[in-house]
N, C-alpha and C positions, 0 to 999 in steps of 0.2 A: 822861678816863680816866687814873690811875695807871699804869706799867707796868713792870715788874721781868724784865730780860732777863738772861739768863747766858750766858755763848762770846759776848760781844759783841763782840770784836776781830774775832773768827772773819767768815770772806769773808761768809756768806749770814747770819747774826746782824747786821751792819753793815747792811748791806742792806735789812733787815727794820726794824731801828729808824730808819733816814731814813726810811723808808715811815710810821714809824708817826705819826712826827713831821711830816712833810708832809701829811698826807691827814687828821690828828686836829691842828687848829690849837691847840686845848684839852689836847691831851696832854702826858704830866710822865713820862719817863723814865728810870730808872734802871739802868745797864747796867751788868754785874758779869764783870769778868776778872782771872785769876791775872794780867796782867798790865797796865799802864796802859796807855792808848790810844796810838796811834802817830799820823804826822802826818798819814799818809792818814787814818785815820779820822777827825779833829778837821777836818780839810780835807773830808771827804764830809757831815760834820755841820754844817758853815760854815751859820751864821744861827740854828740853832736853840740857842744855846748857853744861852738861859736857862731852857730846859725840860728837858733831859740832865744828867745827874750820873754820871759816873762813879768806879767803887767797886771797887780792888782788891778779891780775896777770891780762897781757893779751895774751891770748891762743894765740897768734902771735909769742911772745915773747919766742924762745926754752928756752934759758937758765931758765929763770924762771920758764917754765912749767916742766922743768928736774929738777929743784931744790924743787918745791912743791911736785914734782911724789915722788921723791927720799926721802924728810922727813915725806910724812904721808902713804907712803908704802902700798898704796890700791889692794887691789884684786879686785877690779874694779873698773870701769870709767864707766862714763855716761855723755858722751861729748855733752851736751845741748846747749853750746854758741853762738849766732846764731846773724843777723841783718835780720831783718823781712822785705818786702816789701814793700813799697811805694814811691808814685810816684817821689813825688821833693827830695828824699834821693836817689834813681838811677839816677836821672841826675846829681846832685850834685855830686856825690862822689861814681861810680861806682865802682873803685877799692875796696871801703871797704867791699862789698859783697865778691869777691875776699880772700881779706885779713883774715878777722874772720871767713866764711862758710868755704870756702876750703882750705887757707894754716891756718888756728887752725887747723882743724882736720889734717891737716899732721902734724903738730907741735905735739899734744897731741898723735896719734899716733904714731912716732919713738919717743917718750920720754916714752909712756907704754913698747915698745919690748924692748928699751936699759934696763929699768928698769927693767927686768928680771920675777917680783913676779906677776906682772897684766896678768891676766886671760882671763879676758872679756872687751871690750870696747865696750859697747853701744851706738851707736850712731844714735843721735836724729836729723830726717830727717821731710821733711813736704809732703805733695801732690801736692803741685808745682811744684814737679818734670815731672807731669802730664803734665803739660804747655798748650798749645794749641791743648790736641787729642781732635780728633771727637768723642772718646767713652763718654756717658753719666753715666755709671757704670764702674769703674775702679778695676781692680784687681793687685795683686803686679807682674802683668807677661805685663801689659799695657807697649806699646811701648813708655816710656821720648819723650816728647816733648816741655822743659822748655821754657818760652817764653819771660821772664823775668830776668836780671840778678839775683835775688834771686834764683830761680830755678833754674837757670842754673850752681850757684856757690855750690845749695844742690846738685847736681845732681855728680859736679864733686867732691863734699867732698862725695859722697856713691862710685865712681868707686873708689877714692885713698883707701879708707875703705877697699873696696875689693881686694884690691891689695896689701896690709899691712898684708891680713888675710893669704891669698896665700903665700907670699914672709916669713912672719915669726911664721905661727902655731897659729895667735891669731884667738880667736871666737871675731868675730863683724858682730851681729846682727846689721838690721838697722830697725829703727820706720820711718814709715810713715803719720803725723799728721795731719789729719782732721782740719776743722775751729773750733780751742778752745772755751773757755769761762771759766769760773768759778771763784773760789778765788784767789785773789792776783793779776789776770789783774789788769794794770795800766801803763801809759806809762812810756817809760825808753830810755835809748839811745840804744836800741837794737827793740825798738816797739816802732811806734810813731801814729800808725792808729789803734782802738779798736775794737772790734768785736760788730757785732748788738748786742746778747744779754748784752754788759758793755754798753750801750746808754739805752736798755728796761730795765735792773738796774737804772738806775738812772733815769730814768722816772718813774718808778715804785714809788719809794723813795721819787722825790718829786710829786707823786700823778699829774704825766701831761702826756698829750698824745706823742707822738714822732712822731717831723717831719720827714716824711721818701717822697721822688719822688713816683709817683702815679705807676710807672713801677717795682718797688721794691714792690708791691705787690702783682706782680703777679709773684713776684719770692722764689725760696726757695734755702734748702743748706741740707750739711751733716754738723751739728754739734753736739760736745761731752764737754763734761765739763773734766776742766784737773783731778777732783778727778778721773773720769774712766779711764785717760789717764793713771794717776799715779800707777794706781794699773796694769797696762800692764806692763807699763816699769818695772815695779817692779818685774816682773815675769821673763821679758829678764834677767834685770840686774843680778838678782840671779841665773841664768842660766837653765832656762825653755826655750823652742824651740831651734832649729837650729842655732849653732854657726857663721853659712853664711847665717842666712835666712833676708828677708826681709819681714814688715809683716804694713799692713793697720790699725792702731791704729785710729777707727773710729764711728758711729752707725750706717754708712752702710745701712742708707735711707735717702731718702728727707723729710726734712720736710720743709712748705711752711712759707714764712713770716707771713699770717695770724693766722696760728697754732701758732707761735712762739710768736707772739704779745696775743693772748690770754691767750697763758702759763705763761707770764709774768704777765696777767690784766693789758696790757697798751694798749690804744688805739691809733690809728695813724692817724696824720692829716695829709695830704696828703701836699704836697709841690712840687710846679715847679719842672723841671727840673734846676740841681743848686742850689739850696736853700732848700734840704733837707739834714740833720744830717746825712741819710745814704742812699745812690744812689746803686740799684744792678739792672744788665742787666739781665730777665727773659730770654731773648735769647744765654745767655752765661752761659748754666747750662751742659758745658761737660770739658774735660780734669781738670784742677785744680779744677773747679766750681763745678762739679758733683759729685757724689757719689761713696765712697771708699769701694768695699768691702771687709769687714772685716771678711770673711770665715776661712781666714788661720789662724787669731787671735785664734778664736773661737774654730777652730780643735784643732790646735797645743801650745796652752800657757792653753784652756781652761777657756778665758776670754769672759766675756760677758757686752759689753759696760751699757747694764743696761735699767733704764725706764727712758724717758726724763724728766716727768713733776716730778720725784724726783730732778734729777742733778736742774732744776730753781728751785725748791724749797730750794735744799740747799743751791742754790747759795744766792737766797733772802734773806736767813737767812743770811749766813757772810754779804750780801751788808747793812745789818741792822745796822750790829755791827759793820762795818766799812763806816761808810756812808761819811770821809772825802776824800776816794778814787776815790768818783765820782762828788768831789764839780766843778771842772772844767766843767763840762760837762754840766753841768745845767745852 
């Protein structure tokens, strides 16, 4: 199989293509970022270097995404390129949520229909499209309530998706991503805020507690490590489920901060309001914040996000062997 991946630098796009490349001996990959590979990734990629091609571009940019589509000739895509949320990059410079989330995906998809051979385009969406509902349990039929231009600009790169599938016979599935974690987090210009467990990594590492607000413990989340994430997508991308479906790539329970602080064995020192590492509001655990359920995952691809205290074990393990990823942090 062909495969054409975009935000491939990106933590869980890295992730997804060593998956794709491991597990499909016969797979030929082409992975596409505004910027070139860094060392971790050429290092996470070690061995498979004669099947990977990496290929500046920016998913904005037609021509160029017409001329990468056109010389590595994928039967499919897996449109991952994305700008993550936060707070002083939305006031800043709200068009480029705009620019990369929804007109990339229209970019990459009229450059897959013009190009004839691509199949499937998967496209990799988050749970921010959730936004601001009142539901505490989210299923993929919950009414978008983006609240955020992030969300708002995912929301309208899944209706172009859907309207591309409609108007030209392609299957595009779309993933709904839960709060990540696992190997190859690290900031980039498409991520500039890390999730709790890359801070309980590197507290972990160097053997210290983590500041966190006294309110973020009495809170919790739905998180997944991208190696389970990987092995979903993985399943879309090859053409498992519903060529129009959309589907909650999640764990599909709460688990609380204090759980989470133990799975790692870091203990938390509590800190003011302001002056903690990582601030979450116990009172804001619905739409985006809450829990994804992941039912339709589970019927229909036959995927099962897995046991948490393995994914931080694994994670511990690469945070070990990569312990320069988290020197900032400390």
């Amino acid at each position: 199989m062909r495969y054409l991946v975009t935000g491939a630098r990106g933590f869980v796009m890295s992730v997804l293509v060593e998956r794709l490349l491991t597990a499909e001996p016969d797979a030929v990959v082409t992975t596409v970022d505004l910027h070139a590979p860094d060392h971790l990734l050429t290092t996470h990629l070690a061995g498979h270097e004669g099947r990977v091609q990496h290929v500046r571009a920016d998913v904005g940019d037609s021509s160029a995404v017409a001329e990468v589509i056109a010389e590595s000739d994928p039967e499919v895509i897996v449109h991952g390129a994305t700008v993550t949320h936060d707070a002083a990059s939305e006031r800043l410079d709200p068009g480029r949520f705009i620019h990369v989330n929804t007109g990339g995906t229209a970019t990459v998809l009229d450059a897959a229909r013009r190009a004839g051979r691509v199949r499937r385009v998967l496209l990799v969406s988050s749970g921010a499209v959730y936004g601001s509902s009142p539901l505490g349990l989210l299923t993929e039929d919950a009414a978008p309530a983006p609240d955020e231009m992030y969300g708002i600009s995912k929301l309208a790169g899944e209706l172009v998706a859907r309207r591309f599938g409609r108007l030209y016979g392609l299957e595009v599935p779309i993933a709904r991503l839960t709060k990540m974690f696992g190997p190859m987090e690290r900031p980039s210009s498409g991520r500039a805020v890390m999730s709790l467990p890359y801070h309980l990594a590197a507290a972990a590492l160097a053997g210290r507690p983590l500041r966190v607000t006294e309110r973020t413990l009495r809170a919790g989340g739905d998180w997944l490590s991208a190696t389970r994430a990987a092995g979903a997508l993985h399943l879309l991308a090859r053409g498992t489920g519903r060529g129009d479906g959309v589907y909650n790539i999640s764990s599909g329970v709460r688990t609380g901060v204090p759980e989470l602080l133990a799975r790692f064995g870091v203990e938390a020192l509590p800190a003011p309001a302001g002056e903690g590492v990582v601030d979450m509001d116990p009172d804001a655990e619905s739409g985006k914040n809450g829990v994804y359920a992941s039912d339709r995952a589970r019927r229909e691809l036959l995927w099962n996000p897995g046991d948490l205290q393995e994914q931080v074990t694994e994670y511990l393990t690469w945070a070990r062997n990569n312990p320069a990823v988290f020197v900032a942090s400390r």
